[in-house]
VEXZA-594783 format. One line per field, with one value per residue (C-alpha): residue number from 0; x, y, z. Coordinates in steps of 0.5 Angstrom, whole numbers. Example, Ala and Ser with C-alpha at 12.3 -4.5 7.8 and 13.67 -1.06 7.14 Angstrom:
// residues 2
num: 0:1
east: 25:27
north: -9:-2
up: 16:14
This chain:
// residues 397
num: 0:1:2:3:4:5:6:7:8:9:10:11:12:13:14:15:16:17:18:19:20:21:22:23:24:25:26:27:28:29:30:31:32:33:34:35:36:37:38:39:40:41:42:43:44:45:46:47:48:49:50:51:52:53:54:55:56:57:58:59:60:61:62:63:64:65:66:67:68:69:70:71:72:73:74:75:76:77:78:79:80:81:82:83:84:85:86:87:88:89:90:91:92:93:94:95:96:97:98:99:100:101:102:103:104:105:106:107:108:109:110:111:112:113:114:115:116:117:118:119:120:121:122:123:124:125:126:127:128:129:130:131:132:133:134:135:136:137:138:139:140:141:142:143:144:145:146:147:148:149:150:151:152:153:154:155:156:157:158:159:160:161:162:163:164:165:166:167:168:169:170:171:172:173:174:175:176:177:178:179:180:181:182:183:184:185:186:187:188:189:190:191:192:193:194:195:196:197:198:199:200:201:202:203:204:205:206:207:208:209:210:211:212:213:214:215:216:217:218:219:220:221:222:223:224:225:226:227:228:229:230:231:232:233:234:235:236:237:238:239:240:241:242:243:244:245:246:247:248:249:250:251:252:253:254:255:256:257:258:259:260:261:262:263:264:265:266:267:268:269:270:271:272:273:274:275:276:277:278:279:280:281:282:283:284:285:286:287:288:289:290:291:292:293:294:295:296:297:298:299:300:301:302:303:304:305:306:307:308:309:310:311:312:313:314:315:316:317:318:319:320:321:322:323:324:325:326:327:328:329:330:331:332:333:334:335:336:337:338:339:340:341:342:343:344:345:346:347:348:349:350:351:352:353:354:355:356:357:358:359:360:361:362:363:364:365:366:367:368:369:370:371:372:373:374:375:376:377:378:379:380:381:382:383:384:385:386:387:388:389:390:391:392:393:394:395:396
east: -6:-6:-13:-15:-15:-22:-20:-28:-27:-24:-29:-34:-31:-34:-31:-27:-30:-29:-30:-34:-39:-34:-29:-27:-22:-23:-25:-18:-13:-15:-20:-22:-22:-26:-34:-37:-40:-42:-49:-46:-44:-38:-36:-35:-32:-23:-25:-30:-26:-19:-22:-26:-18:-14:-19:-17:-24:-24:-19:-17:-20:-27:-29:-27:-25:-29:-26:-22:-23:-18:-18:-18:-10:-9:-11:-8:-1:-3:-4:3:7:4:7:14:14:11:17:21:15:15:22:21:15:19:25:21:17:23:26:20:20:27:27:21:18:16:8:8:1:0:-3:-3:-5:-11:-11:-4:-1:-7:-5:2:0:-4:1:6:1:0:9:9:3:6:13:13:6:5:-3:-1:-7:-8:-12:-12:-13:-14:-8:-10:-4:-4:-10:-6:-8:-14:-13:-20:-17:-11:-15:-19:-11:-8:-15:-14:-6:0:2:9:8:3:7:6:6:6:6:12:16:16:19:17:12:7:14:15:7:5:12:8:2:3:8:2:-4:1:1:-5:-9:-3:-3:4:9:6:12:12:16:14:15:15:15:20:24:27:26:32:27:25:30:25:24:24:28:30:29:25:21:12:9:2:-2:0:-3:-10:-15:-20:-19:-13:-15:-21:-25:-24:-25:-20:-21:-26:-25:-31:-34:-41:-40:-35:-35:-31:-32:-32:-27:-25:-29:-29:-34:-34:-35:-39:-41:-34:-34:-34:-26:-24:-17:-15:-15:-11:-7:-5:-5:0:5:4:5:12:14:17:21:25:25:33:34:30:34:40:38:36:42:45:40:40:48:47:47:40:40:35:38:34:36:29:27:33:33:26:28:33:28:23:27:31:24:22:16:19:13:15:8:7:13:11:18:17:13:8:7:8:2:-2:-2:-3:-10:-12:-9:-7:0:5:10:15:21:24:31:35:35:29:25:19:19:15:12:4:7:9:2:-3:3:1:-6:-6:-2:4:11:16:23:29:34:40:41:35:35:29:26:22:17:11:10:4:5:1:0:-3:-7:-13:-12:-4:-4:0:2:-4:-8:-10:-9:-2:-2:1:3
north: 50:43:40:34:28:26:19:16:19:12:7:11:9:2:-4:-6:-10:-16:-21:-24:-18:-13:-16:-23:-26:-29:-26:-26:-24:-17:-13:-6:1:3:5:1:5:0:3:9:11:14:11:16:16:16:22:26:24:27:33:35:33:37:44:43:42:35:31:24:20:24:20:12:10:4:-1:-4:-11:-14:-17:-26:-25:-21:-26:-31:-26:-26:-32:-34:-29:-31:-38:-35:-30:-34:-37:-30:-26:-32:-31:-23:-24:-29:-24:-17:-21:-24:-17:-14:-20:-18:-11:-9:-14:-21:-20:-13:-10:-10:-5:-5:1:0:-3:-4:-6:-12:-17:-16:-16:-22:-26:-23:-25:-32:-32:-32:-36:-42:-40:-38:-41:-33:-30:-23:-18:-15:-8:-4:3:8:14:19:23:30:28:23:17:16:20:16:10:12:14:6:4:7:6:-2:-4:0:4:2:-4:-3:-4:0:-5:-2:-7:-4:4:8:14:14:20:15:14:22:23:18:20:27:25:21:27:31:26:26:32:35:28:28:21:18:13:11:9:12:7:3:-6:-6:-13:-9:-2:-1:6:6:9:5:0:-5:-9:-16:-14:-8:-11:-9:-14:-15:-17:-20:-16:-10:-13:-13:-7:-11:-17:-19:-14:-18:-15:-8:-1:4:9:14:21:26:31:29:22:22:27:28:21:17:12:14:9:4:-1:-8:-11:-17:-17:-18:-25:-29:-26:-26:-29:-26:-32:-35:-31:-32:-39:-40:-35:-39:-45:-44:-41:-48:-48:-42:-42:-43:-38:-33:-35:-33:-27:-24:-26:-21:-15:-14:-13:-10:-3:0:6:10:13:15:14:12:19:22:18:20:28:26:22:28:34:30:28:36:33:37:34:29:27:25:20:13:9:1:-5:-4:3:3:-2:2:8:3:1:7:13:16:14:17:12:7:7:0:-3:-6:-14:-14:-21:-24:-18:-14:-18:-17:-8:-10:-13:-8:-2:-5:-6:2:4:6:7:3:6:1:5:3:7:6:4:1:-5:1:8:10:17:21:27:33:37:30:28:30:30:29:30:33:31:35:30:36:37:40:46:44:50
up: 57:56:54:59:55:54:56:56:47:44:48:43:37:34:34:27:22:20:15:11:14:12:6:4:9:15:22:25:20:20:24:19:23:17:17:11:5:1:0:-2:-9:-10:-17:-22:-29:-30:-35:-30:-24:-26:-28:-22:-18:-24:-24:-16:-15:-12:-7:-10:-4:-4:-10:-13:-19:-22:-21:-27:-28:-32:-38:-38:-41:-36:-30:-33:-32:-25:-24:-27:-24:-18:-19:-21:-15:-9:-7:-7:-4:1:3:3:9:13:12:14:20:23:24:27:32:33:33:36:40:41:41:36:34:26:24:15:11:8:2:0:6:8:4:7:15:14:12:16:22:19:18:26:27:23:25:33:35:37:34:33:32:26:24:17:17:13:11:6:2:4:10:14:18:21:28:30:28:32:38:38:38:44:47:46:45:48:42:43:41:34:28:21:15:8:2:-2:-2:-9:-8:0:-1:5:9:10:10:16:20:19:21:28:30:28:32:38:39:38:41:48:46:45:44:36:31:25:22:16:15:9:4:-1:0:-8:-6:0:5:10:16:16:10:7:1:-3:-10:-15:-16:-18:-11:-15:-10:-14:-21:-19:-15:-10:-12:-9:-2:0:-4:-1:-5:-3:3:2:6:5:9:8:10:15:21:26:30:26:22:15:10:5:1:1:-7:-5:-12:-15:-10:-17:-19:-12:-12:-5:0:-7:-6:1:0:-5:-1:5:2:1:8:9:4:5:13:13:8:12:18:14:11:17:21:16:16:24:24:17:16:14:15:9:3:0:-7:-11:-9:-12:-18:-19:-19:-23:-29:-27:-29:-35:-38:-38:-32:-26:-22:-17:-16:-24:-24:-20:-19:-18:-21:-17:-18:-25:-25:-21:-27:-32:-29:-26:-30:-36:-37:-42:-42:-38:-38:-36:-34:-40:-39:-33:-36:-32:-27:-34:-37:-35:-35:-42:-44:-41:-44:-50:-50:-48:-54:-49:-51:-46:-46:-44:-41:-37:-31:-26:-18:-21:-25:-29:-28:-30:-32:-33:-36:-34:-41:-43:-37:-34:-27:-25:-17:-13:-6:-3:-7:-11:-19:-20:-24:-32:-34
């Protein structure tokens, strides 16, 4: 029998943060469906923390990593990538919310995935504003690998807005692995929670893996906000989903490094984006003009192409190959990479890979057949810690 949904459920759910109580950005350009746990300690050691996921023993959101923070050189390369970048990224975020304007409505409802989609929201909500005068509202929320979404965050959602109106944002696809999660995850949340009529469908700034319809391009190239951790995020850890801290009421977590103000480049970030918006107007007119005759059905060619370098490296774990520049930076900072390969001739697009790959002592392989501008590998036997798609330690034998 259908259970009665228990409508008077979501108005119990507290209202999101904002800054600056909750994050380095202004109040209005995002509102975080999170709970606040800067108090709780959560850090632990690369070493320890790759070993409690690898033995099984730990999810990889139960725990944070200490937030690496880069080296002078390596801001310095942030900041002029950023520079090179800003009026392609530009470009990309007119291109992405033309086409959700489009396609999904004249007053949709931004919801980003917390933290690598908010930078992209904010200034996919700032396009429109600037653009068409509209104030679109926007939330971050939380999407955990082999967990799902929030479904609280879900609940506080459909309570305030119509749910065909909300539209997922992510910063970039890899592989698509989030893409098939969060289509699993509202498939599973309607169905168990009677509520329907979400879109599981991911905007993103750059599809290179083919596997999303709306995009601002299928490039493969650095988006700044890749490069750094909290600092380009507003501050903002990774989400946190731990039984003892977060229960059945409440949103997922995450903590707000108030102490890391000094190096914040977020509201940087922003800024120099937002500053090239008029100068590509006419180029996004363009271009979205092209896209919605277009056809953009997925196809999935990242994913093929990492099956393909999986089994030709002797990995045989998707899980351990992280295609793209954003996703090659990310093993860079935070895992213990075996090597990269890269695409034969791609210039600035690697410049600041092939700084941290050298500083790590990490081989780069140029190599001619790649959807991708490059790909970080992790190899299993010798990592500790390389996580399957469960978030779990996959078995290295």
């Amino acid at each position: 029998p259908h259970r009665p949904h228990r409508q008077e459920e979501p108005f119990m759910l507290p209202e999101p943060l904002r800054g600056p109580a909750f994050s380095s950005y202004a109040p209005d350009e995002v509102g975080w469906l999170l709970q606040d746990l800067s108090d709780a300690e959560l850090e632990a050691p690369t070493e320890e923390r790759e070993e409690a996921i690898q033995s099984g023993g730990a999810h990889y959101a139960e725990s944070l990593p200490v937030e690496y923070q880069p080296s002078e050189e390596y801001q310095d390369l942030f900041k002029a990538a950023l520079d090179l970048s800003a009026a392609r990224i530009a470009r990309a975020v007119g291109t992405v919310t033309e086409t959700v304007l489009a396609e999904r409505g004249p007053r949709p409802v931004l919801v980003s995935l917390a933290r690598a989609g908010t930078p992209v929201g904010v200034l996919m909500r700032r396009w429109a504003r600037l653009r068409h005068g509209v104030e679109l509202p926007h939330y971050a929320v939380s999407i955990v690998r082999g967990r799902g979404i929030d479904a609280n965050a879900l609940r506080w959602l459909a309570a305030h807005h119509n749910p065909a109106d909300i539209v997922f944002v992510d910063g970039w696809t890899g592989k698509g692995a989030i893409t098939r999660e969060l289509a699993a995850a509202i498939a599973e949340f309607e169905e168990s929670d009677g509520t329907e009529g979400f879109n599981p469908e991911i905007a993103v700034l750059a599809d290179p893996g083919g596997c999303v319809r709306t995009y601002g391009t299928r490039e493969d190239f650095l988006i700044p906000s890749a490069c750094l951790n909290s600092t380009v995020s507003g501050l903002i850890s990774r989400t946190v989903l731990r039984s003892d801290l977060v229960g059945p009421d409440d949103f997922h977590g995450a903590k707000f490094y108030r102490e890391l103000a000094g190096s914040d480049v977020s509201g940087h970030f922003l800024d120099t984006v937002t500053d090239r918006f008029g100068e590509v107007a006419d180029a996004v007119d363009a271009e979205v003009e092209e896209l919605l005759a277009a056809d953009r059905a997925p196809t999935w060619e990242g994913w093929a192409a990492v099956e393909r370098i999986s089994e030709e490296q002797g990995i045989h774990d998707v899980n351990l190959v992280k295609p793209g520049v954003g996703e090659t930076t990310r093993v860079l900072l935070r895992r213990v990479p075996w090597k990269i390969l890269a695409k034969r001739g791609a210039g600035t697009d690697l410049e600041h890979i092939r700084l941290l790959a050298q500083q790590r002592g990490v081989p780069v392989e140029e190599v001619d057949e790649l959807p991708y501008t490059c790909v970080g590998l992790i190899h299993p036997k010798y990592t500790r810690g390389a996580t399957g798609a469960d978030g779990k330690a996959v078995d290295s034998k």
